[in-house]
Each structure stands twice: as C-alpha cells, then as structure tokens.
C-alpha positions in Angstrom: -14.3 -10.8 -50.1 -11.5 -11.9 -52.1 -10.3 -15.3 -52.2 -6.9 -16.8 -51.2 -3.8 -16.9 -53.2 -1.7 -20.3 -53.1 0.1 -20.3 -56.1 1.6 -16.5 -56.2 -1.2 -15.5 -58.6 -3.2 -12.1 -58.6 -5.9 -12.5 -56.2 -9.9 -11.9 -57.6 -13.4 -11.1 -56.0 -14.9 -14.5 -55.5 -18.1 -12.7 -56.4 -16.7 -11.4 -60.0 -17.7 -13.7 -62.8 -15.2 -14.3 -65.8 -16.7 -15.8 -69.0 -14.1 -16.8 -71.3 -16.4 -16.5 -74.3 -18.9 -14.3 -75.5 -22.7 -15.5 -75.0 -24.5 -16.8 -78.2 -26.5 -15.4 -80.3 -30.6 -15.9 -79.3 -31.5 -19.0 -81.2 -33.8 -18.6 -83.7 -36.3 -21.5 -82.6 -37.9 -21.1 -79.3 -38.1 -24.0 -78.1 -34.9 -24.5 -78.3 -32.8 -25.0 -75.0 -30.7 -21.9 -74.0 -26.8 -21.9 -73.9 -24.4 -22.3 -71.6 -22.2 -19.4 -71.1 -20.1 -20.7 -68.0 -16.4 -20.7 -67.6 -15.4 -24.2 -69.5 -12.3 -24.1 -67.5 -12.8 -25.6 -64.1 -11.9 -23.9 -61.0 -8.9 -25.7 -59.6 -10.5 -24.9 -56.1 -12.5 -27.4 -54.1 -14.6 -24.4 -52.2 -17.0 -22.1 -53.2 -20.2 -21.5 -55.4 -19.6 -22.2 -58.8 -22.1 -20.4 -61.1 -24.0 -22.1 -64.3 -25.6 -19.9 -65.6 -27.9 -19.9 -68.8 -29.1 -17.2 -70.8 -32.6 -15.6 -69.8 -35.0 -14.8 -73.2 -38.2 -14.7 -71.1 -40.0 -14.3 -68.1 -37.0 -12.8 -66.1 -36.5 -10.0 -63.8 -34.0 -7.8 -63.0 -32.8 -7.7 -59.4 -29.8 -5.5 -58.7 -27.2 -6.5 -56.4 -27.7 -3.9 -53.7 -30.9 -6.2 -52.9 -29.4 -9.3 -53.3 -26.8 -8.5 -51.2 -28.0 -6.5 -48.8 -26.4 -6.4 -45.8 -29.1 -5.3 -43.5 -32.4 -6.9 -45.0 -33.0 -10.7 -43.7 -33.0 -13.5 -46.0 -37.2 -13.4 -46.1 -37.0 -9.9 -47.1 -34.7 -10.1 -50.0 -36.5 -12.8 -51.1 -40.0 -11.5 -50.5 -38.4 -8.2 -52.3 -37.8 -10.1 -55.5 -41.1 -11.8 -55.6 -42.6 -8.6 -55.6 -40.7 -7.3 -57.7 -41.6 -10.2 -60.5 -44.9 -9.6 -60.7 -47.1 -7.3 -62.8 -48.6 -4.1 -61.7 -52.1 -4.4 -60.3 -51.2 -7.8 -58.6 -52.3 -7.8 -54.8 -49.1 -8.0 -52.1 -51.0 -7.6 -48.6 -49.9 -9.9 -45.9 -53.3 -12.4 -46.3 -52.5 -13.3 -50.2 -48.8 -13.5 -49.2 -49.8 -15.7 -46.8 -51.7 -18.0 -48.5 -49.1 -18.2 -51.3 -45.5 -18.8 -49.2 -45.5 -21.1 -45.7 -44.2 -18.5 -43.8 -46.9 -17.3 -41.3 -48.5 -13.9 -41.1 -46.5 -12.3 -38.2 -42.6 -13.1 -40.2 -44.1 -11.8 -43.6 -45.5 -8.7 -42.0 -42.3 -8.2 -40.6 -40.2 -8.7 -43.9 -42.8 -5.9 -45.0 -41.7 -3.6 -42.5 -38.0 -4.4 -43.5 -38.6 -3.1 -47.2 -40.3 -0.5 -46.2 -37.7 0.6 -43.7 -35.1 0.5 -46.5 -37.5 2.0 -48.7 -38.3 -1.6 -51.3 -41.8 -0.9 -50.4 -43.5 2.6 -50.2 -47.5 2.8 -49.0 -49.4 5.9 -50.9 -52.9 7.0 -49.7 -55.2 7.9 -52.5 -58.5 9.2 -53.1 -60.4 7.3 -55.9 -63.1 9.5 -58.0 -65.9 7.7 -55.5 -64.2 9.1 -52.5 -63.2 6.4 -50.7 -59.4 6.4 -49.6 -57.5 4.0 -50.7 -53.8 2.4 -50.0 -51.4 1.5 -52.4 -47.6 0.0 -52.4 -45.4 0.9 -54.7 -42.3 -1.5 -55.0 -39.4 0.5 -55.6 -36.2 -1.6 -57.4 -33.7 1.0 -56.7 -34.6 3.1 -53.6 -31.7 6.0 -54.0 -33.5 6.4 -57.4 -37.0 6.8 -56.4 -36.4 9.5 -54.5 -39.4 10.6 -51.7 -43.0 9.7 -53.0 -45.0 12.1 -55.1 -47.8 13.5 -53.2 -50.7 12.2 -54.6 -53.1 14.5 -56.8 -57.3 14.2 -55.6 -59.5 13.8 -58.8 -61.7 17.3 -59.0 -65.3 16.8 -58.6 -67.3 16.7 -61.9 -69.2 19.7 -62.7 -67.0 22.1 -60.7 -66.1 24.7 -61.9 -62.5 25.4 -62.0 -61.7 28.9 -60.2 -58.9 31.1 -60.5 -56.4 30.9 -57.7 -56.5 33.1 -55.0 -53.8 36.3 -54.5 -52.8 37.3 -50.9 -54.8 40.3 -51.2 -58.2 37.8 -51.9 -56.9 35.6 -49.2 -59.2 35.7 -46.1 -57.5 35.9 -42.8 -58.5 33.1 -40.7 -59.9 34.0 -37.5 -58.9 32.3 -34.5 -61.2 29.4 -33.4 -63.1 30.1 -30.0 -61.4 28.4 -26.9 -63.9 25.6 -25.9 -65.4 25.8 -22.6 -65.3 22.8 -20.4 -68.8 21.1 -19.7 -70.3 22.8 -16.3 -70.3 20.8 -13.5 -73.7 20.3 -11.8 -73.3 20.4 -8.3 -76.5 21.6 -5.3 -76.7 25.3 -4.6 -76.6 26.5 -0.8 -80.2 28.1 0.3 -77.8 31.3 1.7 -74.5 31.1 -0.1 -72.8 33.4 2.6 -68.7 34.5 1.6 -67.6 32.5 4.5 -69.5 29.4 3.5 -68.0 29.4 0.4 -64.4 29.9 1.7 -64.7 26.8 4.1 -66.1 24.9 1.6 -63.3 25.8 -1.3 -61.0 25.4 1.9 -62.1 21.4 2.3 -62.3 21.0 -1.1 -58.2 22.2 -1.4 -57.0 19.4 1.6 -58.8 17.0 -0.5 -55.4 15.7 -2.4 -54.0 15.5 1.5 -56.2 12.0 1.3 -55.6 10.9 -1.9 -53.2 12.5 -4.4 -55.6 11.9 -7.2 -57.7 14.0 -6.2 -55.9 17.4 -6.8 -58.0 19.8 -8.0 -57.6 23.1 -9.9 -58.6 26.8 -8.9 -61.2 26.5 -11.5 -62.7 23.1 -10.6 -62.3 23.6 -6.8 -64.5 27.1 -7.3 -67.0 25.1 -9.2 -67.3 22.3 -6.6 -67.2 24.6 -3.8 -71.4 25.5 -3.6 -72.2 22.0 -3.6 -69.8 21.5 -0.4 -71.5 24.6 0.8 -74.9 23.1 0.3 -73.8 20.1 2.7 -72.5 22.3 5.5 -75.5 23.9 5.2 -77.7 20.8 5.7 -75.4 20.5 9.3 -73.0 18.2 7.6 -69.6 18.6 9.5 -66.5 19.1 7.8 -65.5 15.7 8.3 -67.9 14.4 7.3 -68.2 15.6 3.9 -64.4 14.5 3.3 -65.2 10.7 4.5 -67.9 11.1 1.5 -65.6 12.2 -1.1 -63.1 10.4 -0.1 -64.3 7.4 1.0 -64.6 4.1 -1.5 -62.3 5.7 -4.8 -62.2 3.3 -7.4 -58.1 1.6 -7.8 -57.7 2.8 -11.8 -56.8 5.9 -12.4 -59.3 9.2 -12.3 -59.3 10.8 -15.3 -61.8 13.5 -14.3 -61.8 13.7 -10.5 -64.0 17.0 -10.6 -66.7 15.3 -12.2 -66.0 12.2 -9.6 -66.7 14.6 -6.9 -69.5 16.7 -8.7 -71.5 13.3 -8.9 -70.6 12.3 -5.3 -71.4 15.7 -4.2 -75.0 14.9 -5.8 -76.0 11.9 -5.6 -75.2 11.7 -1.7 -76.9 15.0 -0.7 -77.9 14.5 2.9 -81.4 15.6 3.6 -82.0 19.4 5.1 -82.6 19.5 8.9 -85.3 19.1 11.0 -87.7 22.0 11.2 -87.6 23.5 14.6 -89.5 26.7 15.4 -87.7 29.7 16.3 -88.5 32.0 19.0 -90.0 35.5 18.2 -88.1 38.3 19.2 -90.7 40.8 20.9 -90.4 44.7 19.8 -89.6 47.3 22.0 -91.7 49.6 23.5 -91.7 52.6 25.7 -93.0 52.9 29.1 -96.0 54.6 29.4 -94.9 55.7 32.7 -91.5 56.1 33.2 -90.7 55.9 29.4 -87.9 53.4 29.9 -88.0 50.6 26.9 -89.1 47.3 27.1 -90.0 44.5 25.2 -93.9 43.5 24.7 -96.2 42.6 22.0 -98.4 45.5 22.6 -97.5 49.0 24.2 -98.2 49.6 28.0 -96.0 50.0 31.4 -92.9 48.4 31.8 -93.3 45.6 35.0 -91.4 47.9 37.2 -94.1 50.5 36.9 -96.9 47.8 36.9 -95.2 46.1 40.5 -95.4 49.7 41.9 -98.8 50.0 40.4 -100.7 47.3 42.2 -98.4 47.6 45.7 -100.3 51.4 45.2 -103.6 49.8 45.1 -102.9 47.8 48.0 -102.3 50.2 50.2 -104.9 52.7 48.9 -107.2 49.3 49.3 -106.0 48.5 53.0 -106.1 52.3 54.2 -109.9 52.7 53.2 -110.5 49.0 55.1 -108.6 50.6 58.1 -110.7 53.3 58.2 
C-alpha cells in the first residue's frame, strides 16, 4: 500500500519507516529511560499511524512481519501467535490455561489454535517419555518455511537391553500372512430330517426376505447358515408364511447392522413347539397264499380271504349234503 502523492513527490510504502538519525548508544545506567528514535520531522499528513518507537534492551521478542501481517490468520491468532511466542520453553499453552489467562472463551481460542496450526505457527509432536506414557507436545514455530516438516521423534531404549546388530535382508524373516478371521457362527435349531428339498425351500424363503424389507438382504453365506433353522420350523408344520410374518414382523426403525444375527435370534427364541404325536398306522407284510399262492397282506401267514370265502361255502355244502341225506 503506498500512499498518495499531492505535491509531485516520489511516492513511499506507508509501512516503510525512515529514521533520520541513527539510534543511541545503550545507556550505561539501567534505569535509565530508553531513547526516542522517531522521525523529529512531522508528517505533513493528517492520516495514518504514526510510529514512536523506543528502543527494546529487555524482555522483547522478535515477531517477523509475515505474522504480523498475515493476511490469512485472524486478528486472535496473530496475537495469540506472539504470546506464544514470548514465553519460555516449558510454559503450558493448552486451551484451559489460555483460557483462564485471556477473556476470550474456550471455543474462539481453540479455533485461533487450529489457525496456527493450519499455517504451521503451532506444530503437535507425540512422544514417548522413558515411563512409557505418550505424551503431546507443541512446538511454536516463528518462521514456518524455516522449520521445515517435524522431526520424527526418537523412543528412549529400554534400560538393560541389549543393543543388537541390525538385521540384513537375508536375516530378515518373511512375514507370513495373517489368517482370514472367520465370522462368529450363527446358532440357529437343526431340522430332526434335514432332507435336500427342505433345505432349498427354506434358503428359498430366506432369499424373498429383502422383498419385505430391504434391510434384510442377506448374503449366500448368511442365508446358507440361517437356512436349517427355517428348515426346523417347516418341519414343526409352520407354513411358509408364517415363518416370514415372524421374521419379518415388528423390525426395530434404526438401522440393522447385522440382520443375520437379527434373524438367527428370531429364528430361536420363537421356535414353535413340534406337533402333536399321532400314531401312525402299521403297514402289514405280505404274505403268500397258502392255497392259491397269490400275495396278501397279514400279520401272520395263512390263505388269502378269497380262498378262505371258498373254504367255508365248501363246508357248507359238505355240512348241508350230509343233513340231506
């Protein structure tokens, strides 16, 4: 920013300083008050900052201009930057000691912190102290470009271990590859006769099941898993139908993060109870006519009743012809 030019003159940075004479020697006495080193001459404009500025012997600090002026950084952060910068190493900078020293509140402090570390003022560096506790510590940096990316810290060794060589590639182990992790098993009932066509109409139900509710799209895996348990509730004369209006039925409105261990529990936990008994009826064995040899069914071997009707209509008429005679 330059300023204007009235009188013809060369024009000037307004924020270029000029001291027509050379600053005085440090006095001797320190108690004595510093010296003035402004420009005697008054500015012959009526605008503007017009800088007084005194000598610093002690108790100063440094602050280039590239923070002072930055064009980016708000007015908190620069200054936040330059009170952090004043003060000695060791001396604590997180948000609740900066809070109970300025009257600024927690939430614009914290983000004047982010600021500098954005622009790289401020940089945070995990350690490990020799009693193994992690640690964080901020470095405040007073010319970023210069600092350059953090040095990796360096963890203190152990005491009483023993330094070893380091390895060549030919020591190297090679890693082996980690085993996949199985997922948990699902525990779902077991059909008393787990027939092919059971389990096929069971996976088959199990597969329509997203039909009712997207959430509940199931896998190849998962629906193979979850199919005996669907097989044990046909089994127990549960109808197809009815097995969906139990899975289905009642979800819960957030999201389902596992829906084949939703329906594994459902599948459990609502098993209906197995069917009535009911006797069946014995099949009788075959067995060949003693007479006429044809097969028939009877719990004990004999005549077949063809032979036996013919039998007794012989002894009635044997029995009648002896009573007619």
């Amino acid at each position: 920013m330059r300023g204007p030019d009235h009188r013809g003159r060369r024009r000037f940075p307004l924020d270029t300083q000029h001291p027509s004479a050379t600053a005085p020697a440090p006095s001797a006495d320190p108690d004595a008050e510093p010296a003035i080193t402004h420009d005697a001459r008054r500015s012959h404009h009526s605008y503007g900052v017009t800088h007084a500025n005194s000598r610093h012997t002690t108790r100063f600090t440094v602050v280039g201009n590239h923070l002072a002026q930055h064009a980016e950084l708000s007015l908190l952060a620069i200054g936040l930057a330059v009170h952090i910068q004043s003060l000695p190493t060791g001396a604590r900078v997180d948000i609740k000691t900066l809070t109970a020293r300025f009257p600024e509140g927690s939430a614009r402090i914290s983000g004047a912190l982010r600021e500098l570390e954005a622009h790289g003022y401020l940089r945070r560096v995990r350690e490990r102290v020799p009693g193994g506790r992690i640690v964080t510590r901020t470095v405040s940096c007073n010319q970023p470009a210069a600092a350059g990316p953090p040095a990796r810290p360096v963890r203190p060794r152990p005491p009483g271990r023993p330094r070893t060589a380091p390895r060549t590639a030919d020591d190297t182990p090679a890693r082996s590859a980690s085993p996949r992790r199985e997922p948990a098993p699902l525990h779902v009932p077991e059909p008393g006769f787990p027939a092919p066509a059971l389990l096929q109409a069971a996976a088959d139900l199990l597969a329509g099941l997203h039909h009712t509710d997207p959430r509940l799209l199931l896998s190849a895996r998962d629906t193979e898993r979850l199919a005996p348990g669907v097989a044990a509730w046909l089994e127990r004369e549960a109808g197809p139908a009815a097995v969906q209006h139990a899975l289905t039925t009642g979800l819960p409105a957030d999201v389902l993060r596992h829906p084949a261990r939703f329906l594994a529990h459902r599948l459990t936990a609502g098993l209906p109870p197995p069917p009535p008994f009911r006797p069946s009826h014995r099949t009788l064995p075959l067995q060949n006519c003693e007479h006429c040899d044809r097969a028939f069914r009877a719990p004990e071997p004999g005549v077949c009743r063809d032979c036996r009707t013919t039998t007794k209509h012989r002894h009635r008429e044997e029995s009648d012809g002896q009573l007619t005679t």
